[in-house]
N, C-alpha and C positions, 0 to 999 in steps of 0.2 A: 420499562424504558420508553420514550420518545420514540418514537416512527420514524425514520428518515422520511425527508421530504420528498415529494414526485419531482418529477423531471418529466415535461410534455414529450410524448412518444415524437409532437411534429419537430421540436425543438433537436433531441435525438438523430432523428432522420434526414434532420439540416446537415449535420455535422459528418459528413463522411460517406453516403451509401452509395457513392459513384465517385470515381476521380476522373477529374479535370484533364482531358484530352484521349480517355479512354474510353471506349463503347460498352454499357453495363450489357449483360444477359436480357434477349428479349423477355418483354411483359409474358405472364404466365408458361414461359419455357423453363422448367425445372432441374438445370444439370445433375446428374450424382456425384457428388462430391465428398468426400473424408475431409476433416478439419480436423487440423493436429491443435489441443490447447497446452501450453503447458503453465510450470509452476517454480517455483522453488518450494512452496508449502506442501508439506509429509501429508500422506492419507490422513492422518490423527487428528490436521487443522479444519477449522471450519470454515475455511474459506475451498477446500477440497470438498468436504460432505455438504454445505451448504454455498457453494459455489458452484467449483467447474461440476460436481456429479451433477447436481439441479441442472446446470444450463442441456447438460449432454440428454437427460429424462424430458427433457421439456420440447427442446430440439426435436430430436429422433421422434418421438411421441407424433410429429404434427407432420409425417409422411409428405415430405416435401424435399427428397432426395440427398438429405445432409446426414452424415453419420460422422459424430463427434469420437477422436480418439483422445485420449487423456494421457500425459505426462507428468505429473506430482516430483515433487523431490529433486527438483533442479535434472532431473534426467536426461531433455534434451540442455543440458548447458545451466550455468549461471547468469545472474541477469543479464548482465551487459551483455552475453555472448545470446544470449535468447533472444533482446530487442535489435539488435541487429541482423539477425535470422528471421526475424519479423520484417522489417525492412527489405529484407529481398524477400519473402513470400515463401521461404523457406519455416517457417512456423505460422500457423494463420490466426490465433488467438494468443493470447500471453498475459498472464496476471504480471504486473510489473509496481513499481514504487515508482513515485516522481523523481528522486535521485539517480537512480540506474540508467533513466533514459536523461538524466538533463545533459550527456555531454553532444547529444542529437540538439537540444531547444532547451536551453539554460535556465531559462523562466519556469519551467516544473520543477527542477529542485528548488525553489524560494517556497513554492507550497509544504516542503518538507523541514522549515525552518522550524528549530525548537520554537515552541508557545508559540508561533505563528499564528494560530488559531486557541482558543481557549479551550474550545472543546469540539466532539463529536458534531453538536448540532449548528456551530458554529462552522465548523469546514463544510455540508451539505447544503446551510445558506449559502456560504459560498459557489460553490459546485452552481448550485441549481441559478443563482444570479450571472453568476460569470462566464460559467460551461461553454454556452455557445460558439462565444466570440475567443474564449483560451483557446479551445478544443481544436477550433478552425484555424488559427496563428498555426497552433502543434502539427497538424494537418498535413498544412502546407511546407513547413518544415522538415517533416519524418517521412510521409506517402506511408505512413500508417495514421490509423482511427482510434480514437479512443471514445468507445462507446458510453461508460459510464464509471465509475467509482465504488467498489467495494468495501466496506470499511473491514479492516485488518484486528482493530482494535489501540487505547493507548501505549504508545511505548512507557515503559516505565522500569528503573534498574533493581535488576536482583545482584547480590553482591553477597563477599565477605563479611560485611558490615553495613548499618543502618545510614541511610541516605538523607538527611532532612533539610539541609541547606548547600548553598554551594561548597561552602567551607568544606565538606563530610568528603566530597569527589579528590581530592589534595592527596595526591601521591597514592591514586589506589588505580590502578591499572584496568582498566575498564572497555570492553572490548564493545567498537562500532564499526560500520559498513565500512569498508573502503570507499568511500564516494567524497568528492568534495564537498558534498553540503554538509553530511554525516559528521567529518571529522571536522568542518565547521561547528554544527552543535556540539561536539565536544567540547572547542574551543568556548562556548558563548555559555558553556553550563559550569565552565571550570575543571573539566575532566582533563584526565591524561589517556589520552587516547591511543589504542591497541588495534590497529587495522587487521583484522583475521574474517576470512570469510566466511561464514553461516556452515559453510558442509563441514568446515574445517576449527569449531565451535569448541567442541564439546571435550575433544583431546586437548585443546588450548586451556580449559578450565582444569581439568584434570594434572594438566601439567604446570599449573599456576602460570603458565605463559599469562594471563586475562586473570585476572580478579573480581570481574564481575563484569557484565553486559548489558544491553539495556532491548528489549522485545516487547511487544502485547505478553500478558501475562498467558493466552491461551499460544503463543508460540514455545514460551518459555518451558510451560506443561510439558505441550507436543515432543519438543524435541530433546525436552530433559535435563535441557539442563539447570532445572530444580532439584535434579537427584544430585547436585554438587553443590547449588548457592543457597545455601538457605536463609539468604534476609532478604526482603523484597520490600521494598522502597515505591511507593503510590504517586512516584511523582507528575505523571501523567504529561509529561512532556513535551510529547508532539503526538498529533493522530496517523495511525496509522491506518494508510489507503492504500487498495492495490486497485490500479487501474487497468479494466478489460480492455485493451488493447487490441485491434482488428489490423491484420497488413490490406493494404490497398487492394493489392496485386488478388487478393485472395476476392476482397468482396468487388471485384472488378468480372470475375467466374460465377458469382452468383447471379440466379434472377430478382427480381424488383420483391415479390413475394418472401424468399427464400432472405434480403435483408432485414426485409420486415418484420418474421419469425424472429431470428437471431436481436437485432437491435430489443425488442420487445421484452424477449425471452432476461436480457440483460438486463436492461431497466426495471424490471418486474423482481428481480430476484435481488437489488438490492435491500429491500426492505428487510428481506427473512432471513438475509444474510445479517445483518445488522444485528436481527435479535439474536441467532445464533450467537453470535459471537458476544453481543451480552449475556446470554445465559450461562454459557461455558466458562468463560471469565467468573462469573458468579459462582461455579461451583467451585472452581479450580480454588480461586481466594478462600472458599468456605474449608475445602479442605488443607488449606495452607492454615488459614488461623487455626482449625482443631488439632494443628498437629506441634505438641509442646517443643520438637527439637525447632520449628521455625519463628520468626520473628515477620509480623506484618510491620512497616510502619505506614497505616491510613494517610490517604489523602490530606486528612487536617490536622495531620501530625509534620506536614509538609511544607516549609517556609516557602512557599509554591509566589506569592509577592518577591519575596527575596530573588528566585530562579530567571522570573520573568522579566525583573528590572536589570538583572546583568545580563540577558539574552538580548533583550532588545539595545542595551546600552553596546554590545559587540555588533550587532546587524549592521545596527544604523551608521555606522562604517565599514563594515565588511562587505555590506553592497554598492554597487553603483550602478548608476542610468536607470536602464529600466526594471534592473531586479529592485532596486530600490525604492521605486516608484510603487510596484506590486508589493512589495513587502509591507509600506508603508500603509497602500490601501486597504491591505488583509487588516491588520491592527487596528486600524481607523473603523473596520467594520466590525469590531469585538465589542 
């Protein structure tokens, strides 16, 4: 797989490691501090084993008074209730979705727009073009940081039944986030959308409440519920990112050093997270296709033209002002 692209450590260190009207920790003064991260992804994801454990081995390692605690599994709370916990400095890291926080700055859930992006390497040119000047807007909005972008993996639907154009989503009950943009791309893929939360998932599939859902295929793994759908559709939809998100308040207590570790430690770890999460996907799919009770249907079995022209044909009305404008320039840049 492609590398994700770098992102300048100075470009990084623009975006967040002091706020605006608050006095950082003096130069080479090292508080001891605990930082709570948390997640909604199971031990089992690799955004846990090659995310939050990496940043915590990496952190701690460089004896510079930060001991990372870890929360996986929506433990401390669900999204929404986490990034707002973040917000008051009541959580000091938090792996998050653009959707979750967009009801803080509206403009991060446009990033979560179906086909918004074509692909992985397509959202990272982004990131890395735009970063700055987003990240800063977001900033100043939340008095949280968002240090960099993880990649999650594509969403894509496993179901009852085989997915290859719009047509195929028509009356199959199909469970996504509860978030406005979420149950937007429902709306723009042609789905019938089943708002059910992720912790509250797998008994909804069980109980045919959901007839099928749509995750990265290594979520899908993790959390099982492949032990229920077994046809899984490549439509590859929208990218999935989770973004490291830092509370002000928190890196307001650190030294100048001690953000420099952290920021670092974040940007450095996208890369291997990236391939992670393409190798896992890779095996997972390897053992979906050797397995005769399941059905794959590939990527290029995917009227993925067809998806694209009725997602953008719903945006391009169901935005305005300046989500529109963003929407419009992500596309223009595919």
């Amino acid at each position: 797989m492609t590398a994700a692209l770098t992102l300048p450590l100075s470009l990084l260190l623009a975006t967040g490691c002091s706020t605006a009207g608050n006095t950082p920790a003096a130069e080479g003064d090292n508080p001891a501090l605990t930082l709570k991260i948390g997640s909604s992804q199971p031990e089992a994801q690799p955004n846990f084993y090659c995310g939050m454990k990496l940043l915590k081995e990496r952190i701690e390692a460089q004896n510079l008074g930060l001991t990372i605690d870890m929360f996986p599994n929506s433990q401390l709370g669900p999204d929404a209730e986490r990034f707002a916990s973040v917000q008051t400095g009541d959580i000091d890291i938090d792996l998050q979705g653009g959707s979750a926080m967009s009801t803080a700055f509206p403009q991060i859930g446009v990033l979560d727009a179906a086909y918004a992006f074509n692909d992985v390497d397509h959202f990272f040119t982004w990131i890395d073009r735009n970063g700055k000047d987003f990240f800063t807007e977001f900033n100043t909005a939340t008095d949280t940081t968002i240090v960099d972008a993880w990649y999650f993996g594509m969403r894509t639907f496993t179901a009852t039944k085989p997915i290859r154009k719009p047509a195929d989503l028509a009356g199959l009950k199909v469970r996504f986030p509860n978030t406005p943009q979420f149950l937007a791309n429902a709306k723009a893929l042609g789905a019938d959308a089943v708002a059910i939360a992720v912790e509250e998932l797998y008994l909804a599939l069980q109980q045919g409440v959901a007839q099928g859902q749509e995750n990265p295929v290594v979520a899908t793994h993790a959390q099982k519920f492949d032990e229920i759908l077994k046809v899984a559709s490549l439509t590859d939809h929208q990218v999935g990112a989770h973004y490291v998100v830092v509370s002000d308040k928190t890196l307001d207590k650190m030294s100048r050093p001690q953000k420099d570790a952290l920021f670092k430690a974040i940007h450095d770890i996208r890369a291997e997270n990236r391939k992670c999460v393409d190798d896992e996907t890779g095996k997972v799919l390897d053992g979906w296709r050797g397995d005769s009770a399941r059905t794959v249907v590939e990527i290029d079995q995917v009227d993925r033209a067809a998806f694209i022209s009725k997602a953008e044909a719903f945006f391009n009305t169901h935005f305005t002002g300046e989500n529109l404008e963003l929407y419009k320039s992500i596309r223009a840049s595919a």
